[in-house]
TIRO-771378 format. One line per field, with one value per residue (C-alpha): residue in three letters; x, y negated, z. Coordinates in nm, 3 decimals, decimal comma. Layout:
BEGIN
torro <- [ALA / ...]
X <- [X / ...]
Y <- [Y / ...]
Z <- [Z / ...]
***
This chain:
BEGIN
torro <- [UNK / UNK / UNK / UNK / UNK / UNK / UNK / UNK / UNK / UNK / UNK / UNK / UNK / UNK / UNK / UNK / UNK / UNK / UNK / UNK / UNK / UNK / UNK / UNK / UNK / UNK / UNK / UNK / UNK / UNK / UNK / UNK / UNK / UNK / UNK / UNK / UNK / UNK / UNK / UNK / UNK / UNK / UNK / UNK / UNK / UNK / UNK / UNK / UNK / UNK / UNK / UNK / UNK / UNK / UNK / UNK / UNK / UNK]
X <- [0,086 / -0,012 / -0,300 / 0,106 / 0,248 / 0,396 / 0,462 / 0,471 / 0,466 / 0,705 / 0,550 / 0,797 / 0,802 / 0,963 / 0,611 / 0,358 / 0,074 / 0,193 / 0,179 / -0,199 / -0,356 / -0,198 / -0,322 / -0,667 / -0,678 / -0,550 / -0,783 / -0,495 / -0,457 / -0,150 / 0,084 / 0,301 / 0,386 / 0,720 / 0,831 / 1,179 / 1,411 / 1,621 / 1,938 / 1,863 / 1,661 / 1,883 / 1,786 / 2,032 / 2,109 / 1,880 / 1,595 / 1,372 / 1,261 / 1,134 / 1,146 / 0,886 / 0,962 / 0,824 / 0,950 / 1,323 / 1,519 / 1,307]
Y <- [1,414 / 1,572 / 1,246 / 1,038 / 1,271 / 1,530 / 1,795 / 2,076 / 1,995 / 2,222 / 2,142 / 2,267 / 2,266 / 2,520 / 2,596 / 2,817 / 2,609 / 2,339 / 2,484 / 2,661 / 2,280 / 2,155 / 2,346 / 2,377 / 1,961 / 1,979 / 2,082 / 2,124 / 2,467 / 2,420 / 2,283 / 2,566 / 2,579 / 2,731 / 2,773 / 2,671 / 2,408 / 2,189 / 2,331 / 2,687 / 2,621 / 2,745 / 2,500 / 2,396 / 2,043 / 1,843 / 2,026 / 1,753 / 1,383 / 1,269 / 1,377 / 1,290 / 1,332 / 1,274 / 1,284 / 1,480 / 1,279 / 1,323]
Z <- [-1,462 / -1,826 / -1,831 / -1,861 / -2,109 / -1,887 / -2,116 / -1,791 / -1,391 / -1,131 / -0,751 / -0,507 / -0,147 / 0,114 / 0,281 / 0,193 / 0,388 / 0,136 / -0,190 / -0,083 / 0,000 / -0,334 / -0,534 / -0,370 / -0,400 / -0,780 / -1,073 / -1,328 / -1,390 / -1,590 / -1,307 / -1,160 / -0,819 / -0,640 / -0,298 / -0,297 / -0,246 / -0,506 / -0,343 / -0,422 / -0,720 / -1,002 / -1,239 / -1,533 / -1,527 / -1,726 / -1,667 / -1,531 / -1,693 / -1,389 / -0,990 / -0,694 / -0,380 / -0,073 / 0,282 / 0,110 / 0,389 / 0,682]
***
């Protein structure tokens, strides 16, 4: 995401497993990873430009 102008990168996901094999596949040392969910995030509104997500209704 920084190689499009991504001035930081959040990966969340609710499983541990998850977060280990992302960040073992991703070089970017710079992208911070959290194990939580967007409902109990505690973000303030605004916080993101863009959202990704993948398999959120399953």
């Amino acid at each position: 995401m920084h190689e499009q102008g991504a001035g930081s990168v959040l990966g969340l996901d609710l499983s541990q497993n998850t977060m280990e094999r992302a960040k073992a596949v991703t070089a970017d040392t710079t992208i911070e990873y959290c194990i939580a969910g967007l409902d109990t995030l505690g973000l303030p509104e605004r916080t993101f430009d863009l959202t990704y997500s993948v398999l959120a209704f399953y």
